[in-house]
C-alpha positions in Angstrom: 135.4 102.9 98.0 132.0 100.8 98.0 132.2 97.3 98.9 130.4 94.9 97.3 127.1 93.2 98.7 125.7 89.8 96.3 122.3 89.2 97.0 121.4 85.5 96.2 118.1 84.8 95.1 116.1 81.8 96.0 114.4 78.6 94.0 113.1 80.1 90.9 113.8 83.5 91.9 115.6 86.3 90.2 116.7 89.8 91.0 113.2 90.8 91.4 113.1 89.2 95.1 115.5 92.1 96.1 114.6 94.7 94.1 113.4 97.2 97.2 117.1 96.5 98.3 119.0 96.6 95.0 117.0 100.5 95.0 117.6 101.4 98.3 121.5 100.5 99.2 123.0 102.1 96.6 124.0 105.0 98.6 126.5 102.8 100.7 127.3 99.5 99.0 127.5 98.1 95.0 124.8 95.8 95.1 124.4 93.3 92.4 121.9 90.3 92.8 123.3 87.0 90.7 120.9 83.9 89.8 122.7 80.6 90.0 120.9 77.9 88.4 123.7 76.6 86.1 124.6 73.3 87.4 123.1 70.4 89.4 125.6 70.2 91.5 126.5 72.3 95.0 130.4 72.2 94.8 130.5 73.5 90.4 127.7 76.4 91.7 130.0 77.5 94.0 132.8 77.2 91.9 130.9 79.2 89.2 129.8 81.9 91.7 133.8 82.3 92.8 135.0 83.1 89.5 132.6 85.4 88.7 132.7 87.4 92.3 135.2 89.8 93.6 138.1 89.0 95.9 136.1 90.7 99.4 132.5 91.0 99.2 129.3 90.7 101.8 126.8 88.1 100.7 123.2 87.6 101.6 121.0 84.6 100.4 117.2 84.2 100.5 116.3 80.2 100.7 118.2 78.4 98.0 120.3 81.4 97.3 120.7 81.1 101.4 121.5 77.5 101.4 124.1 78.2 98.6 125.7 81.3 100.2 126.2 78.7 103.4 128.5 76.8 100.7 130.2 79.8 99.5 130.9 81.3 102.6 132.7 77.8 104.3 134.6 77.4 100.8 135.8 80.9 100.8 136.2 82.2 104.5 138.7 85.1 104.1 136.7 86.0 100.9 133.3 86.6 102.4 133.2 89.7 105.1 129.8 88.9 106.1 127.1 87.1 105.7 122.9 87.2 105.7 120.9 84.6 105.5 117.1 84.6 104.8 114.6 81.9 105.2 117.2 78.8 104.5 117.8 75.4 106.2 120.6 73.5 107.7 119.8 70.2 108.7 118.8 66.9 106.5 115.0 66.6 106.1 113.5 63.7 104.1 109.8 65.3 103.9 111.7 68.7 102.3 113.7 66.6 99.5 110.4 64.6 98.8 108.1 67.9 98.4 111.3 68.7 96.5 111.5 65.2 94.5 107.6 65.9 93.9 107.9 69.1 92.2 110.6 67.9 89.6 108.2 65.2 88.7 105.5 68.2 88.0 107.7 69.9 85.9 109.0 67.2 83.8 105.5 66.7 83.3 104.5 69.7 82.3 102.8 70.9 84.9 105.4 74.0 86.6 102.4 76.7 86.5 100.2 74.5 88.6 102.7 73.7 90.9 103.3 76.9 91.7 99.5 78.2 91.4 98.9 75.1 94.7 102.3 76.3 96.1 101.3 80.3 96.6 99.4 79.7 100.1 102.6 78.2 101.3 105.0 80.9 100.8 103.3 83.8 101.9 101.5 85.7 104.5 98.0 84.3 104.3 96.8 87.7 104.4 98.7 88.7 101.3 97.1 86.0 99.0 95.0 88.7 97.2 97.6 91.4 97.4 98.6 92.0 93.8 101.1 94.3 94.1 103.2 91.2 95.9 100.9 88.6 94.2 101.5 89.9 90.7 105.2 90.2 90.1 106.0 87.3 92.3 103.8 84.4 90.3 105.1 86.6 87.3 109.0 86.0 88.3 108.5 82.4 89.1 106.8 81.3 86.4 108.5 83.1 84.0 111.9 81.0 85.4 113.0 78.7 83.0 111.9 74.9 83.5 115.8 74.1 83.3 116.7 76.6 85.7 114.7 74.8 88.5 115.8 71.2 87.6 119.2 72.3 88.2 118.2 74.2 91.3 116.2 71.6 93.0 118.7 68.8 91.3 121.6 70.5 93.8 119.5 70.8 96.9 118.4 67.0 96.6 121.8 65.5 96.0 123.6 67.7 98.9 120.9 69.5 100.9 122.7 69.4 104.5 124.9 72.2 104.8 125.2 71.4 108.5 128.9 69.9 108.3 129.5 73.2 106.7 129.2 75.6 109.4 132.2 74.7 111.3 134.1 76.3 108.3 131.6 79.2 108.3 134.1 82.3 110.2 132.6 85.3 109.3 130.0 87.4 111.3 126.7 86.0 110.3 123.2 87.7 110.5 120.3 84.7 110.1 116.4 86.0 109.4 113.4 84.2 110.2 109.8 85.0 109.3 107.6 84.7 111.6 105.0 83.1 109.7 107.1 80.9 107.7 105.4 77.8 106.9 108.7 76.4 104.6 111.5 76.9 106.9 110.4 77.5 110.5 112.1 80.2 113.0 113.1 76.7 115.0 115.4 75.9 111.8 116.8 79.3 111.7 117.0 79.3 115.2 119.6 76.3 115.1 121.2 77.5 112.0 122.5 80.7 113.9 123.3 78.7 117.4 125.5 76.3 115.7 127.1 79.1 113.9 130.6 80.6 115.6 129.8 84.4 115.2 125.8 84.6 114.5 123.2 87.0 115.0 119.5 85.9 115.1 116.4 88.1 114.0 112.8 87.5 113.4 111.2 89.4 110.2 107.2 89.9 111.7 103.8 89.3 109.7 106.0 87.9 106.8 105.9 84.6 105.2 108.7 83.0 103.1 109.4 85.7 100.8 110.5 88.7 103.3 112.5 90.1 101.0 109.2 91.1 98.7 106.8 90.7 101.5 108.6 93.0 104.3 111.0 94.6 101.6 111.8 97.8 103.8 112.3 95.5 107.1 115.2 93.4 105.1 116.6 96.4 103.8 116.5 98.2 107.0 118.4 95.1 108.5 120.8 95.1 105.5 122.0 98.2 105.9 122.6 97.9 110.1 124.4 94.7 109.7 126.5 95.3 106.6 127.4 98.7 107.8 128.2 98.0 110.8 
C-alpha cells in the first residue's frame, strides 16, 4: 500500500507549484497537494489540516506551506513520517513581517496585481524573468489567488511567524531545501533551520530562486522521491 505524501503550497500558491511532482510520483506514493488559507490563525490551520489528513503521511511545504508543515509536524509527531521543507524560515524577522505588513496594505487597497508584477524579480532566477513557460503560469496562479486567501495567509504568518520554539517538538527525519539564489529566504536561514533540527538533512537546489519547485521541478522531484523513499 501507497503512503501518502501532502505537498503544501506556499503564499498565494496552489497545486500548480508542485505540479511536475504531483505528475511524476505517482508511481510510488498518493500525492495530493492541499491549499490552506482558511484561517488567520497558525494553531485553527493546523487544526483544519489534521482533520482533513490521514493518520501516517509524509509532508513537504514550499515557504508558507513550509512554515505551516513546521507547525503540523511539532503538533502531530507520531503522525508525520517525514518531512520536506522548501524555501521557509525559522527565526523572528521584523523587516520580513513589515514587507509582509506592506503587502496587506496593497491589497486592501486594491492594488494585489501590482504587488506581485514589482514582486516577480524577487522570487526567481533573474535569468528566468522572460521565461514564459515559468513566467506564465506562475503570475497566472498568483494572481488568480483570491484577495481573501492571502489576508488570511499573511494574517497567520504576522501574528506567529517564529516557528523556532517549535522545532524541539519536531522528531521526524527532516530534509530542508535551499535555493541557491534565493533572495526571500537565504541558504544561511535554511542552513539554521536544519542544524537546530534533531534528525535533519540539508540540501542546496542550484541556479534556482524561491520557487524551486516550478523553477527546478525535476531537481525537487528527484529529491522527493530519494528522501521519501528511503
Amino acid at each position: 500500500m501507497k503512503k501518502t505524501l501532502i505537498l503544501l503550497p506556499g503564499l498565494g500558491s496552489t497545486e500548480v507549484t508542485w505540479q511536475h511532482q504531483l505528475e511524476h510520483l505517482g508511481d510510488t506514493l498518493e500525492v495530493q497537494s492541499i491549499t490552506m488559507d482558511q484561517a488567520q490563525n497558525r494553531s485553527e490551520l493546523v487544526e483544519t489540516f489534521l482533520n482533513q489528513a490521514p493518520d501516517q503521511f509524509y509532508l513537504a511545504g514550499h515557504s508558507f506551506g513550509g512554515w505551516l508543515a513546521q507547525a503540523v509536524a511539532a503538533a502531530a509527531p507520531k503522525r508525520v513520517l517525514k518531512l520536506m521543507l522548501c524555501n521557509t524560515f525559522t527565526r523572528h524577522n521584523p523587516d520580513h513581517i513589515g514587507l509582509l505588513a506592506l503587502f496587506q496594505e496593497n491589497i486592501q487597497r486594491g492594488l494585489l496585481d501590482e504587488s506581485l508584477d514589482a514582486n516577480l524579480k524577487d522570487i526567481i532566477h533573474p535569468d528566468r524573468l522572460e521565461d514564459e513557460q515559468l513566467v506564465v503560469p506562475l503570475q497566472a496562479m498568483l494572481k488568480g489567488f483570491s484577495p481573501d486567501g492571502y489576508q488570511n495567509q499573511v494574517q497567520a504568518m504576522i501574528d506567529d511567524y517564529a516557528t523556532e520554539p517549535l522545532l524541539p517538538d519536531i522528531t521526524c527525519p527532516t530534509l530542508v531545501t535551499a535555493a541557491r539564489q534565493d533572495l526571500v529566504f537565504p541558504l544561511q536561514e535554511l542552513q539554521y533551520l536544519a542544524d537546530q533540527l534533531t534528525d535533519a538533512r540539508f540540501t542546496i537546489v542550484e541556479d534556482s530562486g524561491h520557487m524551486s519547485p516550478m523553477e527546478r521541478p525535476q531537481a525537487i522531484t528527484a529529491l522527493m522521491r530519494l528522501w521519501f523513499a528511503a
